[in-house]
C-alpha angles and dihedrals in degrees: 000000000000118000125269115258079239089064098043092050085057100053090045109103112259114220113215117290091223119010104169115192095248095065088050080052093050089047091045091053087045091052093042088048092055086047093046088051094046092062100048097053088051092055085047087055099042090046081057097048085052099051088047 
């Protein structure tokens, strides 16, 4: 037997109810902030390959 149009509408990905810019711009910092921290360690890493 095929699904019920019920069951299809629950597996289909939700997008979030209520998703206000300033939340897009609070996950954008945070991603720029990792980034900016990975570079950094890597620069730290690479300072200490150089003095070797």
């Amino acid at each position: 037997m095929g699904k019920t149009p019920q069951v299809q509408a629950e597996e289909a990905p939700r997008p979030p109810a209520e998703v206000t810019g300033l939340e897009i711009n609070i996950q954008i910092v945070q991603a720029i902030k990792k980034l900016q921290a990975n570079s950094l360690f890597f620069e730290f890493v690479y300072s200490l390959k150089s003095k070797v």
